[in-house]
VOGU-3710 file (C-alpha; in Angstrom, 3 decimals, decimal comma):
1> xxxxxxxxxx> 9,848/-37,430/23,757  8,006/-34,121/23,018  7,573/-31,542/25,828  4,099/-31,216/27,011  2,927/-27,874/26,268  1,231/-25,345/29,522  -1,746/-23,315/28,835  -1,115/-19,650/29,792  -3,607/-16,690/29,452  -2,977/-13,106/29,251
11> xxxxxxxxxx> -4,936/-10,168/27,729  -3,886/-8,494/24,542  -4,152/-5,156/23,325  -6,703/-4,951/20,456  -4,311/-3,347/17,740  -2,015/-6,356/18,637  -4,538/-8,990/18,218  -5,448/-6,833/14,564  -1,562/-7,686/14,169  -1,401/-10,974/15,035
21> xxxxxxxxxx> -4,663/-12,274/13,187  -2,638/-10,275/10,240  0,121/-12,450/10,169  -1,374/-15,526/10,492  -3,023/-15,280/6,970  0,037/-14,481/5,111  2,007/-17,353/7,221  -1,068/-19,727/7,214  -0,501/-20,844/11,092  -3,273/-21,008/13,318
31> xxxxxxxxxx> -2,771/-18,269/16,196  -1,476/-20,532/19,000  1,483/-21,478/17,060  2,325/-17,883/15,510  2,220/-16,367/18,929  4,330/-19,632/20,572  6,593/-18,489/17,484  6,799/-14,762/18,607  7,460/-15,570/22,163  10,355/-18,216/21,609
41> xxxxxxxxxx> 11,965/-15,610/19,515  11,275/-13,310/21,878  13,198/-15,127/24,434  15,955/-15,945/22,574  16,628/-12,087/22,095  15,797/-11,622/25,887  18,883/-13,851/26,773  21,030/-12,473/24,375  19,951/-8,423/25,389  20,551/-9,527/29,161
51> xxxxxxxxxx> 23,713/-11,427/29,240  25,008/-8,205/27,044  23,550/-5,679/29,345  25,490/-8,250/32,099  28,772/-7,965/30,429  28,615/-4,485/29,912  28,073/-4,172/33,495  31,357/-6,348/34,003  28,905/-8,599/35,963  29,626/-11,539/33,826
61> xxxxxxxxxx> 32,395/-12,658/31,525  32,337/-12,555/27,923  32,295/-16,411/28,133  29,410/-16,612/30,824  27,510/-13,849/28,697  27,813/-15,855/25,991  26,216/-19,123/28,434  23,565/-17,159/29,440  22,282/-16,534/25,771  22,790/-19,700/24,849
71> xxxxxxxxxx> 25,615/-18,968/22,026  28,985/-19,900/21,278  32,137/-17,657/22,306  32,781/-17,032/18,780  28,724/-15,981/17,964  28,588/-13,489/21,040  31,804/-11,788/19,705  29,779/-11,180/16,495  26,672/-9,955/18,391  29,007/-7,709/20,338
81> xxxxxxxxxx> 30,505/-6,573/16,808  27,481/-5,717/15,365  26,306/-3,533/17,975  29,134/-1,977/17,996  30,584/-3,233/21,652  34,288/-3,640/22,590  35,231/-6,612/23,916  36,575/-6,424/27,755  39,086/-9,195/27,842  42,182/-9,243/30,016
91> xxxxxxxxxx> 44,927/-11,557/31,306  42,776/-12,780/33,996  39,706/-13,571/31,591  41,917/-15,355/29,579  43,309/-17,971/32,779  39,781/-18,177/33,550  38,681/-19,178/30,141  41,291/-21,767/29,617  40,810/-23,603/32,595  37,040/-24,091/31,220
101> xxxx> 38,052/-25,461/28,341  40,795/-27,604/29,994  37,715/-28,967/31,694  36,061/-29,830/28,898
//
């Protein structure tokens, strides 16, 4: 069963409308969909910016960081590669981390 979908209104900058109108000729979507596009992608590199700027912070695991935007252990560690991040990991992540997956 489909998700019904919310009407929300906000008020765009000219130049981004120009922008948007752009790139729905050369992807042939109608607006509503190209800009329900750019915010879901948006979002998804939201979660992954803010679980990194948790972990950073020590806040949050590199397991829970990885939870929060919605990847796998083993993807995060490659976002965290890629931008150049160590990975924090001790003893006591590790006991933590196996007793989640002993739950599992």
């Amino acid at each position: 069963m489909a998700t019904k979908a919310i009407t929300v209104s906000t008020r765009l900058f000219p130049e981004d409308v120009k922008e948007i109108e752009e790139f729905t000729k050369k992807e042939h979507l109608d607006k509503a969909t190209f800009i329900r596009k750019l915010i879901h992608k948006a979002l998804q590199e939201y979660k992954v910016d803010h679980a990194l700027d948790l972990y950073k912070e020590g806040k949050v695991s590199l397991w829970k960081a990885a939870e929060i935007a919605e990847r796998n252990l083993w993807e995060m560690i490659e976002i965290l590669s890629s931008k150049g991040m160590t990975i924090n990991y001790d003893l006591q992540e590790l006991e933590k981390d196996l007793k989640r997956i002993k739950k599992c």
